[in-house]
N, C-alpha and C positions, 0 to 999 in steps of 0.2 A: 626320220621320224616326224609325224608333223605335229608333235609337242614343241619343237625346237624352229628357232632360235625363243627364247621366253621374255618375259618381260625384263627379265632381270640379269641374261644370259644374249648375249648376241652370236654364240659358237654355232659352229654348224655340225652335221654329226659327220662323225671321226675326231674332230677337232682335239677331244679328250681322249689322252693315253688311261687303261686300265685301272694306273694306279694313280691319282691326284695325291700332292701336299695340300695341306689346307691352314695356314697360319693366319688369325686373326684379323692383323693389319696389311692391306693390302699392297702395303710398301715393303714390306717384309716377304711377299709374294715376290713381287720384281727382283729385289735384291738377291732371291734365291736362284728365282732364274737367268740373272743376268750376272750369278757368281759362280753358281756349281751346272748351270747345264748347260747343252753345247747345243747352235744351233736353235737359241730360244726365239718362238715366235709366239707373238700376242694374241689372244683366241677369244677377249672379253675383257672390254673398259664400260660397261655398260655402267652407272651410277660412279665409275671408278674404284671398281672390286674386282682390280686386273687380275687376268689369267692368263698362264702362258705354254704351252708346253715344249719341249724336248727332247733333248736322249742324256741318261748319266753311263757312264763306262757302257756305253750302247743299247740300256734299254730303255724305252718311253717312260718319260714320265712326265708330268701335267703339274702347275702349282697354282694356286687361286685364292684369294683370303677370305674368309667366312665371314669379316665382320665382329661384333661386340654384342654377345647374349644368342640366347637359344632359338627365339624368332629368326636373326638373321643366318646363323650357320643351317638353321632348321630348313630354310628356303633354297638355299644353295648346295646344300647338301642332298637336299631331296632330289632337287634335278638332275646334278650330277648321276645320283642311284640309277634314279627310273628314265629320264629321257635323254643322257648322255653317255650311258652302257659301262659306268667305270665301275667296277669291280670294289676297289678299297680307298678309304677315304682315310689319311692319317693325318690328324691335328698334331699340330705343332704351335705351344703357345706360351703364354706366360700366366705363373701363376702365383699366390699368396701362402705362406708354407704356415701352419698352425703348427707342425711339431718340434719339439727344441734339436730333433735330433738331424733336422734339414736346413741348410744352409743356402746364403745366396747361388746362385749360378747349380746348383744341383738339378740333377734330369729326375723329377720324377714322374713314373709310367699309370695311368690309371686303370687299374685292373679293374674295377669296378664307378660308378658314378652315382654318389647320392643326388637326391635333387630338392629342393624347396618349390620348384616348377609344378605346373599342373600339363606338362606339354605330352603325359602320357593318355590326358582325357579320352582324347580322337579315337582308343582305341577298344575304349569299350569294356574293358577287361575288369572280372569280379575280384579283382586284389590289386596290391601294390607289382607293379612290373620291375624288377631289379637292371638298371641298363649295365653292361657290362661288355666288353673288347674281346676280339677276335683272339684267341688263345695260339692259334699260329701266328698271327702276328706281332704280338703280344712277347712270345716264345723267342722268335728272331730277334725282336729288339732288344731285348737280353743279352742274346747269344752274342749282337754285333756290340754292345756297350764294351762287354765285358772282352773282344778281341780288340777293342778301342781304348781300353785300361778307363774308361767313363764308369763311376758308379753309379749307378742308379737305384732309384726307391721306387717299387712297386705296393701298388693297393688301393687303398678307395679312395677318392677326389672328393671333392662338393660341386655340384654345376649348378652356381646359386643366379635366380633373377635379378638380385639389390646386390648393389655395389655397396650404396648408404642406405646402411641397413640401419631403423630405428630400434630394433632392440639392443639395448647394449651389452646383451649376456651370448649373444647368437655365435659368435668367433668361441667360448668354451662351452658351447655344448657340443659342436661338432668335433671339437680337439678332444672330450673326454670321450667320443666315440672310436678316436683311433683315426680319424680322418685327416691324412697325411695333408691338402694343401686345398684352394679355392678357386675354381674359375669361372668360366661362365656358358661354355659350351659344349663339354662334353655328352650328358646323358642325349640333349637331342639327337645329335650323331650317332651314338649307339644305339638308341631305339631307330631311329629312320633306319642304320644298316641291318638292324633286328627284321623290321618290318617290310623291307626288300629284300631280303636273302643276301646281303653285301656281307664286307669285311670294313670293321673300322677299329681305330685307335687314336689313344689322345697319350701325347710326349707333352712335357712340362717344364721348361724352366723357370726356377724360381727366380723372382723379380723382385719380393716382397716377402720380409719375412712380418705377422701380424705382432709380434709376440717382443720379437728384437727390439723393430722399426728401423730396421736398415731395408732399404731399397735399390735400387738399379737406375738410372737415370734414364730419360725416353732414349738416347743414342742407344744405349748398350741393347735397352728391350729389342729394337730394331735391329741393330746388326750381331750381337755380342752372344750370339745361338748357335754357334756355329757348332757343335759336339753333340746336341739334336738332332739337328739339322742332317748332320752327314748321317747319322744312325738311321733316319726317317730314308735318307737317298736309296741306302742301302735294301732296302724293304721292297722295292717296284720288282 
């Protein structure tokens, strides 16, 4: 393709299997590929948003970090869609649980992604655009939690721009909407796979609860995902 390699992307094409992971922190990329696949080779340290691919129980699969906010997943996810030929893009991340009835270390699945973002402008459209996950993919990750004896919570996220966020009411409006937890990347990847014809998904572990104020320490965020993680494997 000669989109490729991009400014952001040093892969060449094939480089990327079908199915990419996609987790946030790009050490947490490494560490998947250098725990659960076989065979990892490096495909992209371009700014240090390593990517690597492999094979899990023999099929390809690709893992790469997206970054922090909807600009950066938005960039690397796009290319992956359009100039790198992958199929389905699944987020793997960490996120803020609004509701009492989600606990630390819980998988929650985002069947839907609100947003505070303006990132669906680009498209022109005379309404509000609903981003929302691949319903097979979506359907399987279920299916494997639940042979994994993992429970998970499914339903709508938040994919917010502000981390510090100056309104100080903003964390119970979106909890009296039903809005199970808060990250920061989702809707872009579901509208980018919208907008390509792809398959995508966002997996969640909670890292933070808003509500509690118990947290996860940075070690556990980076390696302590492992019941995601293999749910995601399973998905290529």
């Amino acid at each position: 393709m000669t989109n490729i390699p991009t400014a952001h992307n040093s892969a060449k094409a094939g480089d990327f299997a079908k199915t990419a992971l996609m987790p946030g922190d790009p050490l947490r990329a490494k560490y998947i590929a250098e725990t659960y696949l076989e065979n990892p080779r490096q495909v992209n340290a371009v700014r240090n948003m390593f990517g690597y691919t492999g094979t899990y129980k023999g099929k390809e699969i690709s893992v790469m970090g997206g970054g922090m906010g909807m600009p950066s997943i938005g960039i690397y996810s796009y290319e992956l869609f359009n100039f790198y030929d992958v199929d389905q893009v699944i987020r793997i991340g960490s996120a803020g649980a609004f509701q009492d009835n989600i606990k630390l270390m819980d998988v929650v699945i985002g069947m839907g992604a609100c947003t505070d973002s303006n990132y669906a402008y680009q498209y022109g459209l005379p309404g509000t655009f609903a981003p929302i996950a691949d319903y097979e993919l979506l359907n399987r990750a279920v299916e494997t939690a639940k042979r994994q004896g993992t429970n998970v919570v499914v339903g709508n996220v938040l994919s917010s721009d502000v981390f510090y966020n100056a309104m100080s009411n903003v964390n119970d409006l979106w909890r009296d909407m039903g809005v199970l937890a808060v990250e920061m990347e989702a809707a872009a990847l579901y509208m980018n796979a919208a907008k390509a014809g792809k398959k995508a998904l966002c997996m969640l572990t909670i890292s933070d609860h808003l509500y509690t104020g118990e947290s996860l320490s940075a070690e556990d965020r980076q390696l302590g995902f492992g019941k995601m993680m293999e749910i995601a494997l399973e998905l290529a």
